[in-house]
C-alpha positions as CSV (number, residue, x, y, z in Angstrom):
1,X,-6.3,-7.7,6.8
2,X,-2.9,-6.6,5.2
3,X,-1.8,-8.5,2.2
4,X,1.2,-8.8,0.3
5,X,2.1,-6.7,-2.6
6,X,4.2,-5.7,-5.5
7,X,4.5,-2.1,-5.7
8,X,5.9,0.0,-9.7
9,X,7.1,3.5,-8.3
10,X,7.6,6.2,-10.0
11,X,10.9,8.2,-10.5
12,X,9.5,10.6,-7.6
13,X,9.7,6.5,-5.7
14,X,6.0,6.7,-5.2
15,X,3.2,4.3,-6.1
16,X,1.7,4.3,-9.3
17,X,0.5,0.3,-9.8
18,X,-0.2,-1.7,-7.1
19,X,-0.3,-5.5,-7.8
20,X,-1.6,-8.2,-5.4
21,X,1.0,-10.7,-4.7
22,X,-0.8,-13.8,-4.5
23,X,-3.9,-12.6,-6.2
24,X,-3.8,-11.6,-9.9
25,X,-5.5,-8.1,-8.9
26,X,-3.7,-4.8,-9.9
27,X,-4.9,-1.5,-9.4
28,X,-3.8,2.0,-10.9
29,X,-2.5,4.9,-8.6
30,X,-5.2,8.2,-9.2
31,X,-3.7,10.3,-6.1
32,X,-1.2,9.6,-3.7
33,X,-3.3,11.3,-0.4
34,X,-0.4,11.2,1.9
35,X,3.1,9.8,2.3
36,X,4.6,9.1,5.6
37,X,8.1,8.5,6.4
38,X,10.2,7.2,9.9
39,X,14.1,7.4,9.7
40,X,13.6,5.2,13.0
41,X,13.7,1.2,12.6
42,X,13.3,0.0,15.6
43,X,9.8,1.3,18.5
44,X,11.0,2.1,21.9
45,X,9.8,-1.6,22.9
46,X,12.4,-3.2,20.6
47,X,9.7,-4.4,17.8
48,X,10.5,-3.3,14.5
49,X,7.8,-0.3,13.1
50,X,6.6,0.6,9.9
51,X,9.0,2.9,8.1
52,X,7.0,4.4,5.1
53,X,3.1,4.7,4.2
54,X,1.3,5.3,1.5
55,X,-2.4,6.8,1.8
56,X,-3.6,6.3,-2.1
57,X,-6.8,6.3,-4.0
58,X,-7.0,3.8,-6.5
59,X,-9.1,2.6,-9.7
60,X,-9.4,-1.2,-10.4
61,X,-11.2,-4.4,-8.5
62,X,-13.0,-3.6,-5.6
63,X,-12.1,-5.4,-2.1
64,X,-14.8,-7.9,-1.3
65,X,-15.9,-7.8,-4.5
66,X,-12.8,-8.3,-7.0
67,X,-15.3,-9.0,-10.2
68,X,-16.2,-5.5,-10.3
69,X,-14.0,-2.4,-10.7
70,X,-14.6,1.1,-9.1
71,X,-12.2,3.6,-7.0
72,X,-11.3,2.8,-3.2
73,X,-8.9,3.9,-0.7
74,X,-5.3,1.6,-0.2
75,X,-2.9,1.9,2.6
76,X,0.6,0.9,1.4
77,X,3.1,0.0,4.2
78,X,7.0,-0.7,4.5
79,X,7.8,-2.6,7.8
80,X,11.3,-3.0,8.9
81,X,10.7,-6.8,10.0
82,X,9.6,-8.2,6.9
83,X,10.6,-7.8,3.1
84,X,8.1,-6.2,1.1
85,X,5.2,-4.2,0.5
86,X,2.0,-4.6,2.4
87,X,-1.6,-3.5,1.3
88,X,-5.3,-3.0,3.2
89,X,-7.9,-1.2,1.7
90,X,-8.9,2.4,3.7
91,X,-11.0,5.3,2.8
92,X,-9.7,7.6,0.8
93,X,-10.1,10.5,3.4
């Protein structure tokens, strides 16, 4: 389930905290696994798409478990429909 999020980039504009935006859970950027980018707003079907993703490993609470802390995977997405940056947990791949 994606949540909302408020994302600190760095000068290269990639992730390095994540913060939960209705939670008080932040978690620290170790790798950035892959970044994906569409100049394209809008899918064929008239729906707006995502237009960047972030693939990143992470250090801080754990989903599920948010009183303890260990490394997981995070998606970070941009969607051109809604303001913002959304979050779900992934492996790390």
């Amino acid at each position: 389930m994606e949540a909302p999020a408020i994302v600190d980039l760095t000068a290269q504009l990639v992730p390095l905290t994540i913060r939960h935006a209705e939670l008080e859970l932040a978690w620290s950027v170790l790798e950035v696994v892959e970044e994906w980018t569409t100049p394209d707003f809008e899918q064929d079907d008239g729906s707006a798409k995502e237009l960047k993703r972030y693939r990143v490993r992470v250090t801080g609470p754990l989903p599920g478990r948010p009183s303890a802390a260990g490394e997981f995977g995070l998606i970070v997405r941009r969607y051109g429909d809604r303001p913002g940056w959304w979050i779900t947990p992934s492996d790390p791949a």
